[in-house]
N, C-alpha and C positions, 0 to 999 in steps of 0.2 A: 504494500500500500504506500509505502514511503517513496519508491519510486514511481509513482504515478503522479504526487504532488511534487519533486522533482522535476519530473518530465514537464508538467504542466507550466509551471516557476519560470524552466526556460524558454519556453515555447512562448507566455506570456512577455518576456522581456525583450525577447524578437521582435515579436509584434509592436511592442512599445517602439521598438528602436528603430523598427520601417514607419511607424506612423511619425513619429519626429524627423524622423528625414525627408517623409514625404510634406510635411508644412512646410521645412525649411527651404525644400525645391520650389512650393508650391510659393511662396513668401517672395525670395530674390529671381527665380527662375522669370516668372509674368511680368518682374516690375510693376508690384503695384503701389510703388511712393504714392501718386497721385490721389488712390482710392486713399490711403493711408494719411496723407495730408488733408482731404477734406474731412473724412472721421475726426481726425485730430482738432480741424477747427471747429465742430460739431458745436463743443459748448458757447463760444463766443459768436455764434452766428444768431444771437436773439435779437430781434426786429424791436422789443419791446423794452421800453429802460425802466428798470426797477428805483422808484423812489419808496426810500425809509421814512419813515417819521410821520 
């Protein structure tokens, strides 16, 4: 039985280490600064000015 969660451990860590490598292709490969830059400006883009008091 030991070797079955063993097996499984590694099997799971593979998979970990393909799905990180495939964001990090998925990330710099497309070039998506631009999507990344307007998300970024996301919060300062309100139409609307907040007055206090």
């Amino acid at each position: 039985m030991d070797t079955l969660f063993d097996n499984a451990s590694s099997v799971m860590t593979v998979i970990s280490f393909i799905t990180f490598a495939g964001i990090l292709w998925w990330v710099y490969v497309h070039r998506k600064a631009t999507d990344f830059t307007a998300a970024a400006n996301l919060p300062f883009d309100d139409d609307e000015e907040v007055h206090h008091g």
